[in-house]
C-alpha positions as CSV (number, residue, x, y, z in Angstrom):
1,X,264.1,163.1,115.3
2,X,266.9,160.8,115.5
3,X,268.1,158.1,112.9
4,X,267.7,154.1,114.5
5,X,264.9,155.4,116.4
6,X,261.5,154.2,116.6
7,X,258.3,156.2,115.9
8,X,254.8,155.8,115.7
9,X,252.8,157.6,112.6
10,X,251.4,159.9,115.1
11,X,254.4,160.6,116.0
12,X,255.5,161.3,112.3
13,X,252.7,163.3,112.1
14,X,253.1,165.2,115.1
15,X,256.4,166.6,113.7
16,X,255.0,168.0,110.6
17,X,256.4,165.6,108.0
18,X,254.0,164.8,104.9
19,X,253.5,161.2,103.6
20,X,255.0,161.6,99.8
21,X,254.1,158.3,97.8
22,X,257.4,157.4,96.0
23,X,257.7,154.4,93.5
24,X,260.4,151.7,93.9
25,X,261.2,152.4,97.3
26,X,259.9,149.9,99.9
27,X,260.0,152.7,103.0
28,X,257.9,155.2,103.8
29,X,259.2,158.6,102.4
30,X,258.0,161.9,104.4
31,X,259.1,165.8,103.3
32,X,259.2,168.6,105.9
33,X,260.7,171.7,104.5
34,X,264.2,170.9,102.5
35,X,264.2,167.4,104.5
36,X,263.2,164.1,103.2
37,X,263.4,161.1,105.9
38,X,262.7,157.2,105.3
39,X,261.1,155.1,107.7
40,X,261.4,151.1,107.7
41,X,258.2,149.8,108.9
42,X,258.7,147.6,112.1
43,X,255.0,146.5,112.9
44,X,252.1,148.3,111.9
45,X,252.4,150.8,113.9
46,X,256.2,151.6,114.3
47,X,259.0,152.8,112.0
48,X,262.6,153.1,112.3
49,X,263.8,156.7,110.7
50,X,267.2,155.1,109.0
51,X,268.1,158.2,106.6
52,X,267.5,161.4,106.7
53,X,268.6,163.6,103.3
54,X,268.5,167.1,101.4
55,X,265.3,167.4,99.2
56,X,266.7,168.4,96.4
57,X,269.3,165.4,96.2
58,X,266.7,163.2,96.8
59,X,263.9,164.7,93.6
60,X,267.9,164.8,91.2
């Protein structure tokens, strides 16, 4: 996956990341293994991956 680009949750999905609910952040936050990457939502049905960080700076 590549940060600015656009993906479809099926998409999302189909590269193993988990939905992880997280409070006072207006993007969608998904884990896969020691990665944590945030979406922007375009539509309904597309997000822009904008960061992509360490796990364990992000749970600090």
């Amino acid at each position: 996956m590549e940060i600015n680009e656009v993906y479809t949750i099926k998409e999302i999905q189909e590269q193993g990341l988990t939905e992880r609910c997280i409070k006072d952040i207006q993007a969608k936050v998904y884990l896969n293994g020691t990665k944590v990457y945030f979406f922007e939502p375009i539509s309904n049905q597309a997000f822009r991956l904008y960061s992509i960080i360490n796990k364990r700076s992000f749970f600090l």
